[in-house]
C-alpha positions in Angstrom: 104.6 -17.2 202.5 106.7 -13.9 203.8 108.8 -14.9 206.9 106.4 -12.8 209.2 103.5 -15.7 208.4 105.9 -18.6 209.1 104.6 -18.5 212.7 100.4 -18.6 211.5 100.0 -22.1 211.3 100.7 -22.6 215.1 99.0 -19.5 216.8 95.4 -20.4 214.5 96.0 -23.6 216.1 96.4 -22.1 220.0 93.5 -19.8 219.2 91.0 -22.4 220.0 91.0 -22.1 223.6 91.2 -18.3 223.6 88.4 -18.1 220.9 86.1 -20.7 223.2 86.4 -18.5 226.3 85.6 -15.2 224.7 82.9 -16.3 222.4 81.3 -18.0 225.9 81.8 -15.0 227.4 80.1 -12.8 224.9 77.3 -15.5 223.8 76.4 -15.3 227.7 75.3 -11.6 227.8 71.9 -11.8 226.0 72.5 -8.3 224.0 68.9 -8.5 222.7 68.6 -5.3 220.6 67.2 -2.8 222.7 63.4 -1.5 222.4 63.3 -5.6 221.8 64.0 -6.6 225.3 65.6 -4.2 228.3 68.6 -2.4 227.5 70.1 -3.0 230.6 71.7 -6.4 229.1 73.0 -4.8 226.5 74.9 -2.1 228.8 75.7 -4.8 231.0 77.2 -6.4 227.8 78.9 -3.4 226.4 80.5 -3.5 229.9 82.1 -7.3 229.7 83.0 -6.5 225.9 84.8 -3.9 227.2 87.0 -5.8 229.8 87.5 -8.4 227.0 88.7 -6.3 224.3 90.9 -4.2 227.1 92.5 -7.7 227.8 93.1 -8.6 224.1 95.4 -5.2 224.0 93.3 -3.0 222.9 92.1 1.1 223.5 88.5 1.3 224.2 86.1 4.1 223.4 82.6 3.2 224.6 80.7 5.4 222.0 77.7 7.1 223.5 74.5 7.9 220.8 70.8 8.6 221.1 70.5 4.4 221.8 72.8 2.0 223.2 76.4 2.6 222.9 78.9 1.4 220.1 82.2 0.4 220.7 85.3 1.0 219.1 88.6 -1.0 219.8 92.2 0.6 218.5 95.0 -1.7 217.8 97.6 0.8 217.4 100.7 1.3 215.6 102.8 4.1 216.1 103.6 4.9 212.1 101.1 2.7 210.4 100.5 2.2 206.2 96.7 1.3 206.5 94.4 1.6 208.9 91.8 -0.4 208.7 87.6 -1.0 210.4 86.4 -4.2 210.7 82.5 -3.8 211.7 80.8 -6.3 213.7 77.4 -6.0 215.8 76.7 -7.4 219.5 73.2 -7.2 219.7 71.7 -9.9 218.7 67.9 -11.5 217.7 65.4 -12.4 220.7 65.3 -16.3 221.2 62.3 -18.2 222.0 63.8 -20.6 224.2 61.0 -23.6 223.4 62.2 -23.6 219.6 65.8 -24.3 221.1 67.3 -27.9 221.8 69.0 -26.1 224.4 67.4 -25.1 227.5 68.4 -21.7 227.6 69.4 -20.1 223.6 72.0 -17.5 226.2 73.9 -20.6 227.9 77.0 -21.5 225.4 77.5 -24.9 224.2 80.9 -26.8 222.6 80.0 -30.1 220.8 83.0 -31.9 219.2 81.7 -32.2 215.2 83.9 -34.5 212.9 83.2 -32.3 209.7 83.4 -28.7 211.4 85.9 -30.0 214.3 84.1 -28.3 217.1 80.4 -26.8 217.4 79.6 -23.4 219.3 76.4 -23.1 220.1 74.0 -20.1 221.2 72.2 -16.9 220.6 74.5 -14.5 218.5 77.4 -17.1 217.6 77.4 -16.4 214.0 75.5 -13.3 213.9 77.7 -12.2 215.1 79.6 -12.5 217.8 81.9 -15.3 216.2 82.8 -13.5 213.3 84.0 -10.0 215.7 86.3 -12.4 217.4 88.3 -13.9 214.5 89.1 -10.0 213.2 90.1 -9.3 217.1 92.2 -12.5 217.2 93.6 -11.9 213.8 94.7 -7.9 215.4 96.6 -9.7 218.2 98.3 -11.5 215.8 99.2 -7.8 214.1 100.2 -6.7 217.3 102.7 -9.4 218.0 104.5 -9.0 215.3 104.0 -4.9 215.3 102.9 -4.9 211.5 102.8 -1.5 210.7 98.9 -1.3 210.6 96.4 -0.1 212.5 93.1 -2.2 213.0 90.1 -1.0 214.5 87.4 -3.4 215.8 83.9 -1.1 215.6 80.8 -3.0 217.4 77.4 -1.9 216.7 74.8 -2.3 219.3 71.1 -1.7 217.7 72.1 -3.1 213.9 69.2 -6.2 214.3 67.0 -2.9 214.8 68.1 -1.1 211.7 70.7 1.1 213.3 69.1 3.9 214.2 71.7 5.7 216.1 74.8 4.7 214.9 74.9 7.8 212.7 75.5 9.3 215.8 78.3 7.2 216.6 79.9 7.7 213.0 79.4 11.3 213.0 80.8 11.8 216.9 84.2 9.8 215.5 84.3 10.7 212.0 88.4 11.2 212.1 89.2 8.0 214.5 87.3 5.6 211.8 88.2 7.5 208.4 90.6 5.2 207.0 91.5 3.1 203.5 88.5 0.6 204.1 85.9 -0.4 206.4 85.7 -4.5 205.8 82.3 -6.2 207.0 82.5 -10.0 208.3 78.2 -10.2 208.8 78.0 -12.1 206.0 77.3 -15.6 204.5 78.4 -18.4 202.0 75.9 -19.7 200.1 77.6 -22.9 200.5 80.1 -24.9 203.0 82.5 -25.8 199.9 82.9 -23.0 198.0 84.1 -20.1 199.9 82.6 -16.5 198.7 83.0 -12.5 199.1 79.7 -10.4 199.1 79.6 -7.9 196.7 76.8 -5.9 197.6 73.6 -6.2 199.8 70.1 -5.8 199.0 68.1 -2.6 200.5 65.0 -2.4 202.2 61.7 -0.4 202.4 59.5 -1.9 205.9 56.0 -0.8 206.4 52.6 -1.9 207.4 49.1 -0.9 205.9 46.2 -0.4 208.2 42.0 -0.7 207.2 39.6 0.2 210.0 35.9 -0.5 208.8 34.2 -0.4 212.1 34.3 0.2 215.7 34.4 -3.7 216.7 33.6 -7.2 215.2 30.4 -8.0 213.6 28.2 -11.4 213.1 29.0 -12.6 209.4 25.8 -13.5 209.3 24.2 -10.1 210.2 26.4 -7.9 208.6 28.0 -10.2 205.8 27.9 -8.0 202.3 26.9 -5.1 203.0 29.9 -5.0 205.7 33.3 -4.1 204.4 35.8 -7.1 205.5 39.6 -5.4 206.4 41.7 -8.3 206.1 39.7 -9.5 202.7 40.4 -5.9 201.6 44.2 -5.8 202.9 44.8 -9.0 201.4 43.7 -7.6 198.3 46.0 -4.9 198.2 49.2 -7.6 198.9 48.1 -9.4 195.8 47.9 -6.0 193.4 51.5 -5.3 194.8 52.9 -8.6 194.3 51.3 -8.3 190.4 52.3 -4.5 190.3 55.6 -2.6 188.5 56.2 0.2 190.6 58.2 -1.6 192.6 60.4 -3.3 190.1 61.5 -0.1 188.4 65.3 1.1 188.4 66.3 -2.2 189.1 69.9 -3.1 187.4 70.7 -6.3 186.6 73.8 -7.7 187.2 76.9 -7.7 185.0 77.6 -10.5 182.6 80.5 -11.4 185.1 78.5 -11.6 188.3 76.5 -13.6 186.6 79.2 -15.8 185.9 80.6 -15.8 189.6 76.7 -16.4 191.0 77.3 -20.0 189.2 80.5 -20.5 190.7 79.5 -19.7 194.2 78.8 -23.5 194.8 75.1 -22.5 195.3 72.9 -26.0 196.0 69.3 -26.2 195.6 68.6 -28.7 198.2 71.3 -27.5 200.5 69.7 -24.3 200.6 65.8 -26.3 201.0 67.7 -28.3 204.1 69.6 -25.2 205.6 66.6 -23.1 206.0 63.9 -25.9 206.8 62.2 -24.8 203.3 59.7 -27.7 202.1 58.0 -25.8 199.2 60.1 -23.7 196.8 59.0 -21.1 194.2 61.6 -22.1 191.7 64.0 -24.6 191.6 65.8 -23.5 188.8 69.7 -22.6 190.5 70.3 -19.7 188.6 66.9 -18.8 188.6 67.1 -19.1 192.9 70.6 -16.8 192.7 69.3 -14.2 191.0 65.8 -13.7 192.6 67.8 -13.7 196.2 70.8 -11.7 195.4 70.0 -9.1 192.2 66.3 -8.7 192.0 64.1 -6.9 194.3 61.4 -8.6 196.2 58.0 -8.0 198.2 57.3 -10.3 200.9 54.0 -10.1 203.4 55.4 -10.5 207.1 51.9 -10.7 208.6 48.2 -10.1 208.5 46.9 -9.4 211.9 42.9 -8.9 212.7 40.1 -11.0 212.9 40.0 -14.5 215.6 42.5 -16.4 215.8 41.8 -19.3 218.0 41.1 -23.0 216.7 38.3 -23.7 214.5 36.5 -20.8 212.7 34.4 -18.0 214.3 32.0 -16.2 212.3 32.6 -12.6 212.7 34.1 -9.4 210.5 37.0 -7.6 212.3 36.2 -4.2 212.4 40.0 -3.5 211.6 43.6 -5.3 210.4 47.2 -4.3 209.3 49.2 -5.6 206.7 53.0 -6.0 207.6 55.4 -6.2 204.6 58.8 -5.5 202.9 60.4 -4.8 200.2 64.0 -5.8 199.3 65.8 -3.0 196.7 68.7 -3.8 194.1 71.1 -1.4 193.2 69.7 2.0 191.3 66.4 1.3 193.0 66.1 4.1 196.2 63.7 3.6 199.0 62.8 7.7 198.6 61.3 7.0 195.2 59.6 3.7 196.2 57.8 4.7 199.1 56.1 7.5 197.1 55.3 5.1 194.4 54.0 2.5 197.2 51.5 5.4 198.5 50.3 6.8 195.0 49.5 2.9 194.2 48.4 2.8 197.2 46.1 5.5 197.2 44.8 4.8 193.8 43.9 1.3 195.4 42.1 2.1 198.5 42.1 5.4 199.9 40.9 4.5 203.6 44.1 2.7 203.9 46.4 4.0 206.5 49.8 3.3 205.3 52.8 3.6 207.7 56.9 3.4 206.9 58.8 1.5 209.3 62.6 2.0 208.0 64.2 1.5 205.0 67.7 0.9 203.9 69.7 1.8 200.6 71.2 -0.8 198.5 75.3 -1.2 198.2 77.1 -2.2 195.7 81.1 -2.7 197.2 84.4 -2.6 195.2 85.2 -5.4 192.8 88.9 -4.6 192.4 91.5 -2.5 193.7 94.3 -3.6 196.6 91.8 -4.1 199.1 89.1 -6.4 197.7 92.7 -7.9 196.0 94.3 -8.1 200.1 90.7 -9.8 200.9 90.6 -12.3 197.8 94.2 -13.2 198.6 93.0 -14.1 202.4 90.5 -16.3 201.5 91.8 -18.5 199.2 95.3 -18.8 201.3 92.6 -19.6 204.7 90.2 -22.0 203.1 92.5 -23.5 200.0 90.1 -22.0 197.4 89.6 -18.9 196.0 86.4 -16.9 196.8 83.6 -16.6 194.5 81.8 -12.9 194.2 78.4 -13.6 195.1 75.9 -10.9 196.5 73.8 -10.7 199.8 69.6 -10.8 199.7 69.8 -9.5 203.2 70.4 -5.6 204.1 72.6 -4.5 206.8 71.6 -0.6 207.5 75.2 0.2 208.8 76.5 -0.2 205.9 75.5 2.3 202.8 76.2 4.4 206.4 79.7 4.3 206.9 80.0 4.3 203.4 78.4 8.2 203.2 79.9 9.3 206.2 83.4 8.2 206.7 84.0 8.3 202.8 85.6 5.1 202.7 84.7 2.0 200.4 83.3 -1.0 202.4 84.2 -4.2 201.4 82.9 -7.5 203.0 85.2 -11.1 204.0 82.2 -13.9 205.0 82.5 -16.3 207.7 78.8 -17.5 208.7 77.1 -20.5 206.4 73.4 -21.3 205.9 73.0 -24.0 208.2 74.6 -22.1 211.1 71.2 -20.5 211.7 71.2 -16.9 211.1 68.1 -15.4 213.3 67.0 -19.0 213.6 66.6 -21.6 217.1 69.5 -23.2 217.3 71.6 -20.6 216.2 75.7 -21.9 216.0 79.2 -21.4 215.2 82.4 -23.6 213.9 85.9 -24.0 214.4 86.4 -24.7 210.9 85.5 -21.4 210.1 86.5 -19.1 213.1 90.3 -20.8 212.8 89.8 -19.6 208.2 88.5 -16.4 209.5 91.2 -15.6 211.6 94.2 -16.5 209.2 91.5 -14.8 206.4 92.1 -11.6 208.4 95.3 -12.2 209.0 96.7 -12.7 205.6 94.4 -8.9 204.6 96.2 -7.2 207.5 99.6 -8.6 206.1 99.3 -7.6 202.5 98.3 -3.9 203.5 100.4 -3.2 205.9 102.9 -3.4 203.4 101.3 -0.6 202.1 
């Protein structure tokens, strides 16, 4: 350890307090992405982030777009080496507050936890509010010691919406954020043991399919046969796609050595069943699980909306219904070329289908070597006592292929969140365990390049 760390142990330690307050703080706005819920929280948000980052030593530039703000926190240095963006996002998921053992998802909550030391619980404490504040307390550390580095904190506000602005907000401060390395902690472990560095994330192709057969609902009885039946038909059309190839094309597979590092990624078949609440599985197989979440694409149906839906059964046709589904893309496969595949197929099925894209996102594939996924590796296994596997991410985070384009920098991601911390789910939560590794995770990166 270089005489500038000597001091780490102890400020992790003191951090506690600190992180408690701040993630209360934050956790307590309810940023629900906006065109969700009213943008005003989020502005009133943006405004106590503000203040909170200010107090933590940093410059603030509250980033205006076509949306909601972003906002970008400079810890300076004078002559740095590096300069390095750590992305974050402060909006967060909408929460049904009768799913929640807490009264109120927005109210933060500390339970002491014998495995995880202490518990932080509410809306947004992993995803990802927890995670922003280990890379700010980690800068404070930097700025103590006046590391020659500069670390900028960049918070999204509409990423749980696809980010539709925040090529705005790259765009407006291209030369700010151009640096070595933008470094993403939105990420998760596939398991409490075995910590792991994301490699990639899957892309995504959102859209709904809409049949309208008559002006309103019929009697089956009158009309059955000779009727056409919407959801019957749209139900049709998700089992052709599930048995179709168009959507599988361009896919490549993994490397030999990914492969390798999936199976070293501590993945656990009924840890992931338990941490997601999953009582049926479509495979079982662990290998078989890694790779269908993290290298092969997938298409999932969201939702099938028409017809009654009350108890018991009443005997009518809808007279319309929409389909909502995904795709999930690997890298080489492009949403472009999919969603003109998806409406020739879907043409060729049923032409009175209205079909309708919702978003899509482009797969990423980060650096696997070089002195910044090396500075991240080295962080990890000096935090949590193990080195990291290389896994992938079956999620997509739209920001990210993003500032890859624009700012013309590689994006590389350090992990903090687990499964059972409830990512988008009730009950949503936080741990010491891992905020306290995150911050000496981020502190051991900023370390080895700011010795350039």
């Amino acid at each position: 350890m270089s005489d500038v760390l000597q001091d780490l142990p102890a400020f992790v330690a003191e951090s506690e307090p600190w992180f408690r307050s701040a993630l209360r703080t934050l956790v307590e706005q309810p940023t629900v992405s906006p065109g969700v819920d009213d943008p005003k929280a989020i502005l009133a948000g943006i405004e106590v982030a503000r203040q909170l980052l200010s107090d933590a030593g940093a410059e603030i530039d509250v980033v205006p777009s076509g949306g909601t703000p972003a906002i970008i926190a400079r810890f300076a240095h004078p002559a740095p080496k590096a300069k390095v963006v750590i992305y974050n996002h402060f909006d967060v998921q909408p929460a049904d507050a009768s799913k929640w053992e807490q009264d109120d998802p927005f109210r933060f909550e500390v339970r002491e936890d014998p495995e995880r030391e202490f518990l932080y619980l509410g809306r947004g404490t992993t995803d990802d509010k927890g995670p922003a504040l280990c890379a700010v307390r980690a800068a404070q550390w930097v700025a103590r010691h006046n590391l020659p580095i500069e670390v900028i904190c960049l918070w999204e506000t509409e990423e749980e919406i696809g980010s539709p602005n925040f090529q705005d907000v790259l765009e407006s401060r291209r030369e700010v954020l151009s640096g070595d390395c933008v470094i993403v902690s939105d990420t998760i472990w596939p398991s409490a043991a075995q910590p792991a560095i994301s490699t990639g994330l899957r892309g995504g192709l959102f859209a709904t399919a809409r049949l309208r057969t008559g002006a309103k609902e019929t009697h089956s009885g009158l009309t059955g046969g000779p009727a056409r039946n919407p959801l019957r038909e749209l139900a049709g059309l998700a089992t052709a796609i599930e048995s179709a190839a168009f959507w599988r094309l361009d896919a490549a597979d993994p490397s030999a050595d990914e492969v390798i590092s999936f199976t070293r990624s501590g993945f656990d078949v009924a840890y992931f069943r338990e941490s997601h609440d999953l009582e049926r599985l479509a495979t079982e197989l662990p290998l078989e699980m890694m790779l269908r979440l993290w290298a092969r694409p997938t298409f999932e149906v969201h939702g099938l909306v028409g017809g009654y839906q009350g108890k018991g059964v009443k005997s009518t046709i809808p007279g319309e219904g929409e389909l909502k589904f995904s795709f999930r893309l690997v890298p080489e496969q492009h949403p472009e070329r999919l969603w003109g595949r998806l409406a020739e197929f879907v043409r060729a099925y049923n032409p009175d289908i209205e079909l309708t894209r919702l978003g899509s996102f482009t797969p990423y594939r980060g650096p696997i070597e070089g002195p910044v996924h090396q500075a991240i590796v080295h962080g990890m296994t000096q935090a949590f006592g193990i080195e990291p596997a290389l896994v992938r991410e079956g999620g997509s985070i739209g920001a990210v292929p993003m500032m890859n384009e624009i700012l013309g920098t590689p994006v590389h991601f350090l992990p903090l969140s687990l499964p059972e911390h409830g990512y988008h789910a009730p009950n949503e939560r936080f741990d010491w365990k891992q905020a306290k590794g995150g911050i000496a995770a981020f502190v051991h990166v900023f370390e080895q390049l700011a010795r350039g």
